[in-house]
C-alpha positions in Angstrom: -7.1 89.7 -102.6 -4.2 92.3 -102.1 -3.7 90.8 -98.6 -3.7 87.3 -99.3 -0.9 88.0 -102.1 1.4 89.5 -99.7 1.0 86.4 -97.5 1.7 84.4 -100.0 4.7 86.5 -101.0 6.2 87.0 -97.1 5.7 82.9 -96.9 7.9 82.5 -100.5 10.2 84.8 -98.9 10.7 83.3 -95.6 11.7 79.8 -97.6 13.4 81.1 -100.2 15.8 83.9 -98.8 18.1 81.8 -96.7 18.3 79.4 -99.1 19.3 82.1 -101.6 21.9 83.3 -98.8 23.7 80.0 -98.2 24.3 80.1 -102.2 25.6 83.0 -102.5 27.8 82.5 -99.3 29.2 79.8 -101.6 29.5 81.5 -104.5 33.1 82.4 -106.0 31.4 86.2 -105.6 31.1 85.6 -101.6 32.5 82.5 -101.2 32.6 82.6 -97.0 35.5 81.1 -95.2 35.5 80.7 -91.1 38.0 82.6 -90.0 38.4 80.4 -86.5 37.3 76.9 -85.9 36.1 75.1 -82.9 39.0 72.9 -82.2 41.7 74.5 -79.0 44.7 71.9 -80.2 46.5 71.9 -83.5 45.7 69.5 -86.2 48.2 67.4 -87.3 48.3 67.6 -91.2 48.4 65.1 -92.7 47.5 62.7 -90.0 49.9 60.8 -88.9 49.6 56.9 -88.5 51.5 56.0 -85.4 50.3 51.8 -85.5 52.6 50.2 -87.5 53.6 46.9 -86.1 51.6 44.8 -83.7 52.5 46.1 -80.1 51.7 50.0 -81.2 48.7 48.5 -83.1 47.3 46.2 -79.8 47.3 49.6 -77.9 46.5 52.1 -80.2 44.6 51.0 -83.6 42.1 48.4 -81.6 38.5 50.2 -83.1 37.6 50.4 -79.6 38.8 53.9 -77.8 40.6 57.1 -78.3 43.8 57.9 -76.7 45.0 61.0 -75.1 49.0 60.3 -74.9 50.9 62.4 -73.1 55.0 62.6 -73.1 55.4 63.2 -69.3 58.7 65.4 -68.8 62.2 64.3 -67.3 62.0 66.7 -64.7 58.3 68.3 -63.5 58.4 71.5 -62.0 55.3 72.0 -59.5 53.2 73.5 -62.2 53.6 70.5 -64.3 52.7 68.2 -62.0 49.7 70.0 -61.2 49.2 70.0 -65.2 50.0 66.2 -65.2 47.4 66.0 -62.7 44.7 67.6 -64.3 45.9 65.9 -67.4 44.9 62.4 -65.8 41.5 63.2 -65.1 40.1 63.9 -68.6 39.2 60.4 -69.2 36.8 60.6 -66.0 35.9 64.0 -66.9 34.0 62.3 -70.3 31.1 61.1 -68.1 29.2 58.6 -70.1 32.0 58.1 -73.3 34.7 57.7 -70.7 34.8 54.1 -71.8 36.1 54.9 -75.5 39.0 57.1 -73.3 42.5 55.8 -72.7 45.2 57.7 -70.9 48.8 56.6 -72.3 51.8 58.3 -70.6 55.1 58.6 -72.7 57.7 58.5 -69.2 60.9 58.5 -68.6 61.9 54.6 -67.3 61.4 55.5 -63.5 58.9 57.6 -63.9 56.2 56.5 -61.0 52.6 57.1 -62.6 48.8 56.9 -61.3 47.0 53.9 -61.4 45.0 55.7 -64.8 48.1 55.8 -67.2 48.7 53.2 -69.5 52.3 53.0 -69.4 54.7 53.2 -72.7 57.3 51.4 -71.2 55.7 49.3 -69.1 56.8 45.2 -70.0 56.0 44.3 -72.7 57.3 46.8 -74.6 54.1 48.8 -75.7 56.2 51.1 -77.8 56.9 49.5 -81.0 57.9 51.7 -83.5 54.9 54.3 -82.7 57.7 56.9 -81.1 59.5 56.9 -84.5 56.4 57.8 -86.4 54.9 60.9 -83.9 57.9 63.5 -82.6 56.6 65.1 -79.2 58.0 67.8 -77.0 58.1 66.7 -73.5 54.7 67.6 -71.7 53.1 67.7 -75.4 49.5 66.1 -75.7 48.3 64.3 -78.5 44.9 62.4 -79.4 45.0 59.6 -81.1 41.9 58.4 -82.8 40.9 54.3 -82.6 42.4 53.5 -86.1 45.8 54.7 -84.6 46.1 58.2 -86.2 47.2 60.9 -84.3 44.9 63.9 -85.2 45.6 66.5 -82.4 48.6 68.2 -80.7 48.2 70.4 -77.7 51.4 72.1 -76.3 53.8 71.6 -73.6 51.8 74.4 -71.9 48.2 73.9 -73.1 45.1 73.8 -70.6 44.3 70.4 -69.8 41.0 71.6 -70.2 41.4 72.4 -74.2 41.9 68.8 -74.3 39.3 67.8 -72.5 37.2 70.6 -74.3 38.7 68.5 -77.9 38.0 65.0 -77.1 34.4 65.5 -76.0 33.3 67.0 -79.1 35.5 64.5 -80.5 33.3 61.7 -78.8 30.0 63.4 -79.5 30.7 63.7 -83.0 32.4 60.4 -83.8 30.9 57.4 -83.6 34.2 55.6 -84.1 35.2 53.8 -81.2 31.6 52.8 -79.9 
């Protein structure tokens, strides 16, 4: 009898003591706070809502895909434009979700871009008033979610694989944009 009451006590135990844990952990006693979190970029708080009018809204609040939008420098040293590079292969690098992926370049008129960018200042004016609402360092990253809020800012000098790193647990996690 002995034994089968120590069973029955180890089984109570193995249900009940990591329950216990996670409410002390939450407790004002213990209360447990992350010191680090998953994301490489910088989140923009508040978000920022960057489609306002209709041509910022047609390419960046249409439900449909995430952008990464990148303000592409005056002049690009070689290290940038291995970085710009790099930068223009993330939507491919997304397998699968690569089709909720746009690539949006912020250039300087003249600027000659790959055949992935969508281009800011291509005609028609794509703009709007979207560069008004988001300020961004030359060679700065953003990602832009589908409902046209900017949520993410990488540096001028951030890996493009942080971003990449970003937007695919962004796209496994999300469901917005499918």
């Amino acid at each position: 009898m002995n034994r089968n009451r120590t069973q029955l006590l180890l089984i109570i135990l193995a249900f009940a003591l990591p329950a216990a844990i996670a409410v002390l952990l939450q407790t004002r006693w213990f209360h447990w706070n992350p010191e680090s979190t998953r994301n490489r970029g910088d989140l923009i708080k508040p978000v920022v809502g960057i489609a306002t009018d209709d041509a910022s809204r047609a390419l960046f609040a249409n439900g449909e895909r995430w952008t990464v939008m990148v303000r592409f420098p005056a002049e690009c040293p070689a290290e940038c434009a291995r970085r710009m590079i790099l930068l223009s292969h993330i939507r491919e690098a997304q397998g699968k979700e690569m089709d909720r992926v746009q690539m949006v370049a912020w250039a300087p008129s003249g600027t000659k871009l790959d055949k992935l960018w969508i281009d800011f200042n291509a005609p028609p004016p794509r703009l709007g008033t979207a560069a008004s609402h988001i300020e961004m360092a030359e060679s700065e990253t953003v990602i832009v979610d589908p409902f046209g809020n900017a949520m993410l800012r990488f540096g001028a000098h951030a890996e493009p694989t942080d971003v990449r790193k970003d937007l695919a647990h962004l796209l496994r996690w999300t469901k917005a944009g499918q």
